[in-house]
C-alpha positions in Angstrom: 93.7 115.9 93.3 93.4 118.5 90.8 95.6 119.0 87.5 96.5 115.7 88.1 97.0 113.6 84.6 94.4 111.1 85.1 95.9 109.4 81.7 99.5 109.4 82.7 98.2 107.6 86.2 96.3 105.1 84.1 99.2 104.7 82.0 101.5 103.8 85.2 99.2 101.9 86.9 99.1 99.2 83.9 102.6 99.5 84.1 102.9 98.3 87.6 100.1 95.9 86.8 102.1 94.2 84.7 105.2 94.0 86.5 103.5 92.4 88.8 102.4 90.3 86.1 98.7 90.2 87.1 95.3 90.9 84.7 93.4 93.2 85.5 90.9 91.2 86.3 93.3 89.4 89.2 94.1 93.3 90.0 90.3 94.2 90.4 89.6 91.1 92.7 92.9 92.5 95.1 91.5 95.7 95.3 87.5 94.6 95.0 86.8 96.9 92.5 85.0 95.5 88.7 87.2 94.3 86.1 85.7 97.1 83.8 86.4 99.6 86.5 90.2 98.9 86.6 89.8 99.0 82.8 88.6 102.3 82.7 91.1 103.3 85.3 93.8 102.2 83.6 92.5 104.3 80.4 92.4 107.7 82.7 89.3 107.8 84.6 89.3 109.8 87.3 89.7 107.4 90.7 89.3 108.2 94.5 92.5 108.4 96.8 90.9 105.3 98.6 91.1 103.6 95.8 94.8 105.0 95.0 96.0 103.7 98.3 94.6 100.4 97.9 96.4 99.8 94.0 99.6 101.1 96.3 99.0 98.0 98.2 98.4 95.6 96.0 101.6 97.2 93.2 104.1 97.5 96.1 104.4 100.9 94.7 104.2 104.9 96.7 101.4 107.0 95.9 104.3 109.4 94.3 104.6 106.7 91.6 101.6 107.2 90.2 100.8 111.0 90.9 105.0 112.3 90.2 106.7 109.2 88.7 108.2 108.9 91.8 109.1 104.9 91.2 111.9 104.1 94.8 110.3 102.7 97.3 112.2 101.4 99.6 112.7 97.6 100.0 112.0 97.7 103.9 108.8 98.9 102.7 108.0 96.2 100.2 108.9 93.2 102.3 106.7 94.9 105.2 103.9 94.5 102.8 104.6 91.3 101.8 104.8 89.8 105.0 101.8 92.1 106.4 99.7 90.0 103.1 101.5 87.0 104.4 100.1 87.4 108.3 96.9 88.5 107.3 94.1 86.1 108.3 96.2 83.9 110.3 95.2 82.3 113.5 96.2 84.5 116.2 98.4 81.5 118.1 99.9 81.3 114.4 100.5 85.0 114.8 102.5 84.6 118.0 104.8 81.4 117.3 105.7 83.5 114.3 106.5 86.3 116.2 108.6 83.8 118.7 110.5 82.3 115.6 111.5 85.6 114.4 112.6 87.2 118.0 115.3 84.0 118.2 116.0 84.6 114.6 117.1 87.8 115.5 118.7 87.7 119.0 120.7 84.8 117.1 121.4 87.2 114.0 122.7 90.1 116.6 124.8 86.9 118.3 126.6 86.1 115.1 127.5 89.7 114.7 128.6 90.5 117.9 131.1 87.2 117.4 132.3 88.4 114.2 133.3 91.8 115.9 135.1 89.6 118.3 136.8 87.8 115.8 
């Protein structure tokens, strides 16, 4: 990670932060790092590519959007995470009726489409 701007990263990262609309207090409990750590982070400290990939996580952002101003990432993408944050620590048997639901959600989504072809 070298001649990376360390600054510029910090810069985006509160930038994300804050469209999220979380502290960076809330932000360093998510990603279980200190509140003064994310502060100095955030200010253009140098941070690991773990820790990167975990802020990617918690911002809903690529790793391009903080190393090359990258900002798309695609929506599939979000909502994945979303619903991976959603799942995780559930009951397993929560797991699979879930997983039940959404199979006839979609067999019935694919049903409406084939009708509207028909149509």
């Amino acid at each position: 990670m070298e001649n990376i701007d360390f600054k510029l990263v910090g810069d985006r990262l509160k930038k994300a932060r804050l469209e999220k609309g979380m502290t960076q207090l809330e932000l360093a409990k998510e990603v279980g790092l200190s509140y003064a750590w994310v502060s100095q982070l955030e200010k253009g400290k140098k941070l690991p590519l773990e820790t990167l990939m975990k802020f990617c996580s918690v911002l809903d952002k690529d790793p391009n959007y903080f190393l090359m101003d990258t900002k798309y990432v695609p929506e599939e993408v979000i909502l994945n995470r979303e619903l991976g944050r959603k799942l995780k620590g559930l009951d397993r048997n929560v797991i699979v009726t879930l997983n039940g639901i959404v199979d006839l959600l979609i067999k019935q989504h694919e049903e409406d489409k084939s009708d509207k072809k028909k149509a």
